[in-house]
NUDO-241160 format. One record per residue (C-alpha): residue number from 1; x, y, z. Coordinates in nm, 4 decimals. Layout:
BEGIN
+-----+----------+----------+----------+
| seq |        x |        y |        z |
+-----+----------+----------+----------+
| NUM |        X |        Y |        Z |
...
+-----+----------+----------+----------+
//
This chain:
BEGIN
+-----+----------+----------+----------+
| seq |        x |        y |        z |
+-----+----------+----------+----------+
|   1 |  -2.7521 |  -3.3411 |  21.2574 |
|   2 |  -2.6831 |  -3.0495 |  21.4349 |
|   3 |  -2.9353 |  -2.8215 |  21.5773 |
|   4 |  -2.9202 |  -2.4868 |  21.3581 |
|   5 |  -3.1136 |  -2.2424 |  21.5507 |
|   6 |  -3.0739 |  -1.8936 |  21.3599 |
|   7 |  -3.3606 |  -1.8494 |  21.0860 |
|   8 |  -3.3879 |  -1.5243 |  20.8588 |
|   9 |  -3.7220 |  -1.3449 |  20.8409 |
|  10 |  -3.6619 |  -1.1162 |  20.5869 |
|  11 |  -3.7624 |  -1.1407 |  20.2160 |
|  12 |  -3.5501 |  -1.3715 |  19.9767 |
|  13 |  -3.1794 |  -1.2655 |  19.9171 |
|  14 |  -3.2429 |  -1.0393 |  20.1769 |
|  15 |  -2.8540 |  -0.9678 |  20.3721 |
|  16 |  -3.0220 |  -0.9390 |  20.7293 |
|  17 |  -2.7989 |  -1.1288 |  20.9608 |
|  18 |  -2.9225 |  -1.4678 |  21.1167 |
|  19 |  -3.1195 |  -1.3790 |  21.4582 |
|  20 |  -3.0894 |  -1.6605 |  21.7477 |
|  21 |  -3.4693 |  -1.8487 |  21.7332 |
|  22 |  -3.6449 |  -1.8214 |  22.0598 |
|  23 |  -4.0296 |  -1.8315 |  22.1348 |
|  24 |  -3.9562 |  -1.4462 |  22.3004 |
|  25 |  -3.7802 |  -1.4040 |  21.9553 |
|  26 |  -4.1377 |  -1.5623 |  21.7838 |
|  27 |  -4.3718 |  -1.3889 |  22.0133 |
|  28 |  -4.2235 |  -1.0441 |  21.9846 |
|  29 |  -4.1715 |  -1.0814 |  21.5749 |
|  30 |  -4.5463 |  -1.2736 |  21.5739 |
|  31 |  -4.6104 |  -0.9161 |  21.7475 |
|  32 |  -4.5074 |  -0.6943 |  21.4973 |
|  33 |  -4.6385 |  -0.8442 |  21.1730 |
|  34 |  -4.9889 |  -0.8339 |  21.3675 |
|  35 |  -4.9360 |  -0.4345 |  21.4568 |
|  36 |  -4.8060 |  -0.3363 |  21.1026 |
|  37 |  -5.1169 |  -0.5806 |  20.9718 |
|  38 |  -5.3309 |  -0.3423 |  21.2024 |
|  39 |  -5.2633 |  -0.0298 |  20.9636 |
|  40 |  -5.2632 |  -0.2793 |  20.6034 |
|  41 |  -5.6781 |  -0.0661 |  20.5879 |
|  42 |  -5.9136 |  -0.2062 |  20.3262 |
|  43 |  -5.9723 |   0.0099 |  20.0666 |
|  44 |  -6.3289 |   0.0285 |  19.8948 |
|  45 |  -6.5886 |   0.2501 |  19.7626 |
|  46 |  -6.3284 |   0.4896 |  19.7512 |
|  47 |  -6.2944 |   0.4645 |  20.1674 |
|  48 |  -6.0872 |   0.2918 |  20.4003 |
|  49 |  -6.1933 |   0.0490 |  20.6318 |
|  50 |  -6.0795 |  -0.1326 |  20.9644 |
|  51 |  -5.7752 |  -0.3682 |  20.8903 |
|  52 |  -5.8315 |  -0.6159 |  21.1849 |
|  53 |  -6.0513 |  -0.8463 |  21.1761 |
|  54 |  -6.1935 |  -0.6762 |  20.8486 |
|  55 |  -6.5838 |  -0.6729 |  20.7742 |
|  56 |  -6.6934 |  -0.6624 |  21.1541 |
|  57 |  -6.7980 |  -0.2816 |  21.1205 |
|  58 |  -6.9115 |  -0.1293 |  20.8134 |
|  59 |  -6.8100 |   0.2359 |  20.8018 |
|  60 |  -6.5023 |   0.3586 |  20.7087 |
|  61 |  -6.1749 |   0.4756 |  20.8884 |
|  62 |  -6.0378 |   0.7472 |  20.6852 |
|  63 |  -5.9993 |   1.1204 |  20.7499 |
|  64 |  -6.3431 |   1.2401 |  20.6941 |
|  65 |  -6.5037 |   0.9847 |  20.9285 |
|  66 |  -6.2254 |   1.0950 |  21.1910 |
|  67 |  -6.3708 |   1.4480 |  21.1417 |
|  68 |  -6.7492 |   1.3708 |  21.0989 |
|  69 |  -6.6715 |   1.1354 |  21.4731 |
|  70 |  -6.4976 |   1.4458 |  21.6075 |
|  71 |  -6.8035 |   1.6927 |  21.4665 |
|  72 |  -7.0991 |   1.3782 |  21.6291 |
|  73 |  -6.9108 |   1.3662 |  21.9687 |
|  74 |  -6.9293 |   1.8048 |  21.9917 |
|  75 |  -7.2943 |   1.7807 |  21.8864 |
|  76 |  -7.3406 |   1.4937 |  22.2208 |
|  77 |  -7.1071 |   1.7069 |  22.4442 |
|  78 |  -7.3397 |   2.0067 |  22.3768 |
|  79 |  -7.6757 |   1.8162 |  22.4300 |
|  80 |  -7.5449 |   1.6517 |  22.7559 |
|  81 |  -7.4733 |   2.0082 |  22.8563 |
|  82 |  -7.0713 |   1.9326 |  22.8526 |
|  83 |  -7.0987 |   1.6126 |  23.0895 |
|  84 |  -6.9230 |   1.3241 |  23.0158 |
|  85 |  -7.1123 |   1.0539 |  23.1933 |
|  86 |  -7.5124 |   1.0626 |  23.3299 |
|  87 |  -7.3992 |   0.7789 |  23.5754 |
|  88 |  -7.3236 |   0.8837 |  23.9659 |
|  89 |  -6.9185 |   0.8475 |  23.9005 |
|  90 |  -6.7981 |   1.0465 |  24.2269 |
|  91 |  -6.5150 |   1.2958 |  24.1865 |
|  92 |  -6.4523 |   1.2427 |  24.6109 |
|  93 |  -6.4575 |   0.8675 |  24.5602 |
|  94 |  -6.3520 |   0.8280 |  24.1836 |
|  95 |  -6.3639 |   0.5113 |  23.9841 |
|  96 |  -6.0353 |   0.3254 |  23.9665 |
|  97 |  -6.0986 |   0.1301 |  23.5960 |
|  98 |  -6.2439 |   0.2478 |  23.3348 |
|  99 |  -6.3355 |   0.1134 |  23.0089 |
| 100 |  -6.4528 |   0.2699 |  22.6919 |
| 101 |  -6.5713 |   0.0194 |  22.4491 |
| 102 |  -6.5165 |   0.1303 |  22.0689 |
| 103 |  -6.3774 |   0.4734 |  22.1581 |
| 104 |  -6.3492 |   0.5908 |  21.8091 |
| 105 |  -6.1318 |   0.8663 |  21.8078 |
| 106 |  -6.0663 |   0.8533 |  22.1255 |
| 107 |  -6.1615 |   1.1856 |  22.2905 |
| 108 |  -6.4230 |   1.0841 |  22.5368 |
| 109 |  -6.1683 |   0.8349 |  22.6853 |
| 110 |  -5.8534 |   1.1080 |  22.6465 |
| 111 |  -6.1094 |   1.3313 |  22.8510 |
| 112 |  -6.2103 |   1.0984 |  23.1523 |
| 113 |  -5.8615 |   1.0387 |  23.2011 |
| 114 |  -5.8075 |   1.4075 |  23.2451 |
| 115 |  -6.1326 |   1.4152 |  23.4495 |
| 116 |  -5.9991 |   1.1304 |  23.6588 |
| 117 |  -5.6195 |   1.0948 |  23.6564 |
| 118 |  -5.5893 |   0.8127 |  23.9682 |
| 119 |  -5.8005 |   0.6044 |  23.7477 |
| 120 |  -5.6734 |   0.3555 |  23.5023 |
| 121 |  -5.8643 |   0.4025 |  23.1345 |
| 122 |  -5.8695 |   0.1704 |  22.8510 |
| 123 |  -6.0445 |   0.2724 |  22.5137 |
| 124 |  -6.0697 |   0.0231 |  22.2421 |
| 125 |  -6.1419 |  -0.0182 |  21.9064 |
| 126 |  -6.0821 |  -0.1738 |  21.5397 |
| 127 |  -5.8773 |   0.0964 |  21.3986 |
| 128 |  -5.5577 |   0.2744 |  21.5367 |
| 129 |  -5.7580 |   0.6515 |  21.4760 |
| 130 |  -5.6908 |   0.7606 |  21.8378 |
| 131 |  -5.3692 |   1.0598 |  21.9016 |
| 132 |  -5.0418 |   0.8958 |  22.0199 |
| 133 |  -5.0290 |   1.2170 |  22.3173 |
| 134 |  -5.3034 |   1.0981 |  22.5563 |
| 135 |  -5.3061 |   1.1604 |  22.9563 |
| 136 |  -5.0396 |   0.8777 |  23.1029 |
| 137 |  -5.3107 |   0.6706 |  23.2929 |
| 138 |  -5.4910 |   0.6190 |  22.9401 |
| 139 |  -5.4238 |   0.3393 |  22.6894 |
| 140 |  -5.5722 |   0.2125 |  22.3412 |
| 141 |  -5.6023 |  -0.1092 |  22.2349 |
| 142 |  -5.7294 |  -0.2611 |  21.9138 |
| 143 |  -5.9964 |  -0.4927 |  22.0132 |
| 144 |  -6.3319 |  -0.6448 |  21.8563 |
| 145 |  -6.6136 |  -0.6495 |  22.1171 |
| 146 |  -6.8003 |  -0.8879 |  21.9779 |
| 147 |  -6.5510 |  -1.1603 |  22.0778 |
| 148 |  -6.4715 |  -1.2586 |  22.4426 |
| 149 |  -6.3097 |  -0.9815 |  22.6365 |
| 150 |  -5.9315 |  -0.9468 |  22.7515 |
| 151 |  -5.8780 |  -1.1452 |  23.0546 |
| 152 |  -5.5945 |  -0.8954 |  23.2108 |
| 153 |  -5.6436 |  -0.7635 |  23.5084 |
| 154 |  -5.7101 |  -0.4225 |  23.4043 |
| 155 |  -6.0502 |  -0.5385 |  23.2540 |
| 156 |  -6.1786 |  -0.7111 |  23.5264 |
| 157 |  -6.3442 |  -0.5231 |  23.9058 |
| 158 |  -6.4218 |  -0.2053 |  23.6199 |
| 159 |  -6.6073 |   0.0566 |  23.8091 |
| 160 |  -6.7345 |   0.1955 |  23.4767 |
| 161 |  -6.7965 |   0.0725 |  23.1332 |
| 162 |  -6.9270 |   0.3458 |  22.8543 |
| 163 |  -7.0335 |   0.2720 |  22.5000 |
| 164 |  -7.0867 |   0.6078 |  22.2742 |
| 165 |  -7.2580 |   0.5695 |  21.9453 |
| 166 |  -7.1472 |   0.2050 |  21.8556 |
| 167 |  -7.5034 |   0.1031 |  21.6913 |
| 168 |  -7.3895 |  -0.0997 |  21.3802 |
| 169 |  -7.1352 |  -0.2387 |  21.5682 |
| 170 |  -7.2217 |  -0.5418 |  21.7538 |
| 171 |  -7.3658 |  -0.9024 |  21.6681 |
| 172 |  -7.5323 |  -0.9765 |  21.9918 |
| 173 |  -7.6146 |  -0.6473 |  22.2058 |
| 174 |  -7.7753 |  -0.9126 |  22.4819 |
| 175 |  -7.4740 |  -1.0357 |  22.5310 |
| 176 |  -7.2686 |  -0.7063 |  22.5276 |
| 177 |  -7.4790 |  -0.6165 |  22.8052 |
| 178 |  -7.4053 |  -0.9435 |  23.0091 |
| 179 |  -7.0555 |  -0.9397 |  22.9314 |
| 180 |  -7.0018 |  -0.6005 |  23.0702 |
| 181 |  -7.1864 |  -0.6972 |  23.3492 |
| 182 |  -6.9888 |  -0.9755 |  23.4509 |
| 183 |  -6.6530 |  -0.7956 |  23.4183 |
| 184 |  -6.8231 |  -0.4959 |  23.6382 |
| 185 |  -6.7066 |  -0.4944 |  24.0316 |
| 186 |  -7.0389 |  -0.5031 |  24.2195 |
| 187 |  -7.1656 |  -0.1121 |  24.2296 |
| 188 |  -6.9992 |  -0.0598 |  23.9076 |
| 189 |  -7.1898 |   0.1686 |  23.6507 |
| 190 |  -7.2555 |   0.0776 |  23.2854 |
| 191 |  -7.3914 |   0.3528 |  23.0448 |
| 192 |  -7.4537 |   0.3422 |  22.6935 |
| 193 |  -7.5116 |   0.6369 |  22.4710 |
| 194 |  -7.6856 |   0.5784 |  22.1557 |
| 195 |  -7.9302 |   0.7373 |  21.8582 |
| 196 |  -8.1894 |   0.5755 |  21.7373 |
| 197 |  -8.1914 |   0.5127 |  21.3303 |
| 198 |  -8.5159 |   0.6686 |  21.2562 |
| 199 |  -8.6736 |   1.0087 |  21.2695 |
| 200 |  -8.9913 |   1.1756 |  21.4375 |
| 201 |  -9.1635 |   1.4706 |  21.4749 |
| 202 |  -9.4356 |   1.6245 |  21.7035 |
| 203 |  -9.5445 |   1.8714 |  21.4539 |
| 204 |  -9.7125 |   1.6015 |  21.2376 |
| 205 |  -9.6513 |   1.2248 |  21.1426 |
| 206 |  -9.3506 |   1.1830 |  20.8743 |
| 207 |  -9.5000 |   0.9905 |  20.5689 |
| 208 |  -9.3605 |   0.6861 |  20.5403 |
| 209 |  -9.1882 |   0.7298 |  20.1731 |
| 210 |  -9.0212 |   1.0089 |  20.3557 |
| 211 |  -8.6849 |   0.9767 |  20.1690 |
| 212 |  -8.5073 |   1.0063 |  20.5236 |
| 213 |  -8.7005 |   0.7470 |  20.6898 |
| 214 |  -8.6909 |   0.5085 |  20.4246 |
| 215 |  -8.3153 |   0.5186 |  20.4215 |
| 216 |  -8.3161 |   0.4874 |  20.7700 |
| 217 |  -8.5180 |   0.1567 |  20.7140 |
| 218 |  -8.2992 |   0.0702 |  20.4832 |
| 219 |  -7.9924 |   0.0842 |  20.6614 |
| 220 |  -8.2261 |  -0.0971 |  20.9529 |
| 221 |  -8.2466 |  -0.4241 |  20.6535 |
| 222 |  -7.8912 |  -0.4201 |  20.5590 |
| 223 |  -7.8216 |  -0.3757 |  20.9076 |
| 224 |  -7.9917 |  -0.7045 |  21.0050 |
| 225 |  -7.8771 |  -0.8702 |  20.6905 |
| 226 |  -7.4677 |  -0.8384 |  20.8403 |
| 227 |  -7.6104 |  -0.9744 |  21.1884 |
| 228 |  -7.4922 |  -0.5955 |  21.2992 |
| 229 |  -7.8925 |  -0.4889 |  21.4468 |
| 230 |  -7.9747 |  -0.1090 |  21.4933 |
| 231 |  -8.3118 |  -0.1646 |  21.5638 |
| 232 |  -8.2733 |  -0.2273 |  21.9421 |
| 233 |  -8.1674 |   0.1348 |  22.0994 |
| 234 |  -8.5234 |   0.1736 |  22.2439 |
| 235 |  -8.4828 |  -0.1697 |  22.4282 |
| 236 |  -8.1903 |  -0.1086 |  22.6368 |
| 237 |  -8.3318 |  -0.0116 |  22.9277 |
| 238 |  -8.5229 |  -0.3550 |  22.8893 |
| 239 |  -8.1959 |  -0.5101 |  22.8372 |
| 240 |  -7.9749 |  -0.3705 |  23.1169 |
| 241 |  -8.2879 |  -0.4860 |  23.3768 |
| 242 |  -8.3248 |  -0.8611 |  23.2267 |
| 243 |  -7.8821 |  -0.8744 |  23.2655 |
| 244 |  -7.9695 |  -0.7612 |  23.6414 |
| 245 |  -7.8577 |  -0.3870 |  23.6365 |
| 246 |  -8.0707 |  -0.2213 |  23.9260 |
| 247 |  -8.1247 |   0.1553 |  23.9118 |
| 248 |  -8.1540 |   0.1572 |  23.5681 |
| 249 |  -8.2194 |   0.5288 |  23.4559 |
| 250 |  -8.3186 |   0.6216 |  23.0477 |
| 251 |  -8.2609 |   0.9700 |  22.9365 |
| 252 |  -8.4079 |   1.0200 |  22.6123 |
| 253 |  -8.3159 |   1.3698 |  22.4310 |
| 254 |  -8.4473 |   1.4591 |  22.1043 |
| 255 |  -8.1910 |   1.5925 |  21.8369 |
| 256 |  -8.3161 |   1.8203 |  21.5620 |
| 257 |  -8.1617 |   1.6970 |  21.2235 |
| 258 |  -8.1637 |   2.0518 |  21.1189 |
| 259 |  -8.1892 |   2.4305 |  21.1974 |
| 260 |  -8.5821 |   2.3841 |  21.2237 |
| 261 |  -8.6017 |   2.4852 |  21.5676 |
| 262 |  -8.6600 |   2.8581 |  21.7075 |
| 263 |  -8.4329 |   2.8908 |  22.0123 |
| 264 |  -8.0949 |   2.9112 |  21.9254 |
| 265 |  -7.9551 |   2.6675 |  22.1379 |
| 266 |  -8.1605 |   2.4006 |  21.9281 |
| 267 |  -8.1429 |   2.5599 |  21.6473 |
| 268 |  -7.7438 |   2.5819 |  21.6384 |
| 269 |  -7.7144 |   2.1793 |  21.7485 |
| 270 |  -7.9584 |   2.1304 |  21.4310 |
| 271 |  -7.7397 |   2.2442 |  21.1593 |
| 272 |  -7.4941 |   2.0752 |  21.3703 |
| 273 |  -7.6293 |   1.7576 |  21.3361 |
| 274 |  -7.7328 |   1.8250 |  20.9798 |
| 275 |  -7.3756 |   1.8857 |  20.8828 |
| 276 |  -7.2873 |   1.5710 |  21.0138 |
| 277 |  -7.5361 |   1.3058 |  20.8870 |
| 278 |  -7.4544 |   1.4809 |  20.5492 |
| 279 |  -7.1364 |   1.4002 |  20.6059 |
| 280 |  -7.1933 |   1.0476 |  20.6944 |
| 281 |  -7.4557 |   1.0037 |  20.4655 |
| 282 |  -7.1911 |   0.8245 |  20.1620 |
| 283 |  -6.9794 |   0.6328 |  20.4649 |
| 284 |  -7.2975 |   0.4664 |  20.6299 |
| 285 |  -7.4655 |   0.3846 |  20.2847 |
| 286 |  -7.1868 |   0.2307 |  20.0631 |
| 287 |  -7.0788 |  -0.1003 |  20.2153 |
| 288 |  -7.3653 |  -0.1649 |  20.3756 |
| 289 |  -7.6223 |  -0.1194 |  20.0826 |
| 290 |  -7.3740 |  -0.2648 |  19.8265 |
| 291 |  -7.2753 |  -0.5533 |  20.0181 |
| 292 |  -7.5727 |  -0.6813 |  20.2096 |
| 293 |  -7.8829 |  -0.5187 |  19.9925 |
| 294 |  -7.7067 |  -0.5902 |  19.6626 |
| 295 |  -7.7779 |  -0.1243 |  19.5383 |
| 296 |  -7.5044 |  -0.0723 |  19.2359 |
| 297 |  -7.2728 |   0.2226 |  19.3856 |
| 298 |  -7.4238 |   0.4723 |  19.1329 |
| 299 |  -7.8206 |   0.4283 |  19.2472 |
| 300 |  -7.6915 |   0.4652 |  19.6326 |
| 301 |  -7.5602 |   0.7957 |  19.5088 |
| 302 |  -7.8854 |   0.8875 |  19.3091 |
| 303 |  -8.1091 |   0.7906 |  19.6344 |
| 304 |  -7.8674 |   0.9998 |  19.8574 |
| 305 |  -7.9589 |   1.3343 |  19.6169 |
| 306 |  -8.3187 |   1.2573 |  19.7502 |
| 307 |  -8.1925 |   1.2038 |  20.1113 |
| 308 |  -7.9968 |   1.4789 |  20.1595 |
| 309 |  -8.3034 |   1.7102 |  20.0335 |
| 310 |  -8.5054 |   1.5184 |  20.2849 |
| 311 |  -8.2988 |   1.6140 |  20.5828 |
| 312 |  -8.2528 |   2.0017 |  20.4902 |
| 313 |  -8.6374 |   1.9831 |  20.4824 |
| 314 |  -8.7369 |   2.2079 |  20.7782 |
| 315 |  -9.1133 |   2.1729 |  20.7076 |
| 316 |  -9.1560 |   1.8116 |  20.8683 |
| 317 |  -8.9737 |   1.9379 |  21.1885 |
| 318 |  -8.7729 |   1.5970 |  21.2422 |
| 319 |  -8.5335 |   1.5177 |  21.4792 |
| 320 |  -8.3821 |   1.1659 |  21.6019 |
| 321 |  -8.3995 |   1.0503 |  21.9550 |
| 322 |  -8.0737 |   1.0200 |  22.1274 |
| 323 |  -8.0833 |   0.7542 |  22.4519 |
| 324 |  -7.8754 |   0.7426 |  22.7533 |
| 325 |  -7.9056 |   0.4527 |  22.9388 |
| 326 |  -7.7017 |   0.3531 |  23.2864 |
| 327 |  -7.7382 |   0.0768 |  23.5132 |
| 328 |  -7.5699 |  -0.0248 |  23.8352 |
| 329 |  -7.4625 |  -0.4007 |  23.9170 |
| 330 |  -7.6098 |  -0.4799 |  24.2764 |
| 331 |  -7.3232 |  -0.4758 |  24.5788 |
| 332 |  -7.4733 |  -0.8157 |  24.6043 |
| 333 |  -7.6495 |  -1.1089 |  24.4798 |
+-----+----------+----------+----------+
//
């Protein structure tokens, strides 16, 4: 029999002529299907959500997200007073890799790379959301933390690893934590920048039936129900130390969720902040409280009428705590 190596790929009486078969051939088409898969988004709740690996994170993907993570990441910039990065990075010595674990949109990474352009930056994440014009020493990839890391070279000897408002995002955050440890070059920086899903005040104690808090609990629950915890921001520090990070450093800031405040600094990153939990409040809710707490659609949307009256409530004086945390991996040992 004789050894017929040209195969069509196209759909049936498709006229496509016959292509030579070689594994570059396979790997390269294998290639393809996977990117064009990439952009194939779920659509529910009248959202769109991550195509790969679909269900690992439970907010959407679509427009508005893009613009309430755009709106989240100017409210951070502002409280950090325009810095990028708490860690010791050094401008006369400057990092060579850098890694930005579920980068989102993209415009912290985009930014570092302009901030450092001898250094190498990676920013990953489930969904292709990120500009196609970025700085030349900056590239995305679509990539699930919560499996094992790439093994290129690039992601290996990193001088800095950031994380920027991932909570809901990972499985194990122990073993983030260790993994980005281990991929660190000894002196390399880790730093993870995170809110805390519940509220406070030092005016006087929030009740708990607080319609705020208790959807923050709730979201804790279904949280925990999808093995994605929120629950563990305040532990990080605790975290970094047990992986071995040594000068571990916690920065705590406290974010007003509205214009309660009297200076106007505060007071203009409140209805900041307001705007953009309001805006979040349908994409966080939905899939989480449908799928893993079992809410019909329509009494999610009735408990967010209480919600959102909760957080424009400038009587209880709430904010959320925001934490930065960075850690260095000893030179040696």
């Amino acid at each position: 029999m004789a050894d017929d190596t040209s195969f069509y790929f196209g759909q049936p009486g498709d006229a496509s002529e016959p292509v030579e078969f070689t594994f570059e051939y396979y790997l390269d088409y294998r290639a393809r299907i996977e990117a064009e898969s990439i952009f194939a988004y779920h659509e529910e709740y009248g959202r769109t959500y991550h195509a790969y690996h679909s269900g690992s994170y439970h907010m959407p993907n679509d427009q508005n997200e893009v613009e309430r993570l755009n709106d989240q990441y100017d409210v951070t910039k502002i409280f950090l007073d325009d810095r990028l990065y708490l860690s010791p990075l050094s401008r006369e010595n400057p990092p060579r890799k850098i890694i930005d674990i579920a980068t989102g949109t993209g415009r912290w990474a985009i930014e570092m790379a302009d901030e450092f352009p001898s250094a190498q930056v990676i920013g990953t994440d489930l969904s292709p959301i990120q500009p196609v014009l970025v700085p030349p020493n900056l590239r995305f990839e679509i990539d699930d933390g919560n499996e094992e890391w790439q093994n290129g070279e690039d992601w290996y000897d990193v001088d800095y690893i950031h994380f920027l408002s991932t909570v809901a995002a990972w499985s194990d955050w122990q073993w983030m934590i260790r993994t980005a440890f281990s991929r660190l070059r000894p002196g390399g920086w880790l730093e993870m920048q995170e809110f805390e899903c519940d509220i406070a005040s030092d005016h006087a104690p929030i009740p708990a039936d607080n319609p705020l808090r208790l959807w923050f609990a709730d979201l804790t629950l279904a949280s925990e129900r999808a093995q994605r915890p929120i629950d563990v921001i305040p532990d990080l520090k605790r975290l970094f130390i047990e992986a071995g990070f040594v000068d571990v450093h916690e920065k705590v800031y406290k974010i007003p969720i509205n214009g309660w405040p009297r200076g106007k600094r505060l007071k203009k990153i409140g209805k900041m902040w307001q705007q953009c939990l309001m805006e979040g409040l349908p994409g966080f809710s939905y899939a989480l409280f449908n799928r893993w707490l079992e809410v019909p659609t329509t009494q999610i949307e009735v408990s967010l009428v209480h919600v959102r009256k909760a957080l424009a409530d400038k009587s209880t004086r709430a904010y959320q705590r925001f934490y930065v945390v960075y850690g260095r991996k000893p030179e040696f040992g």
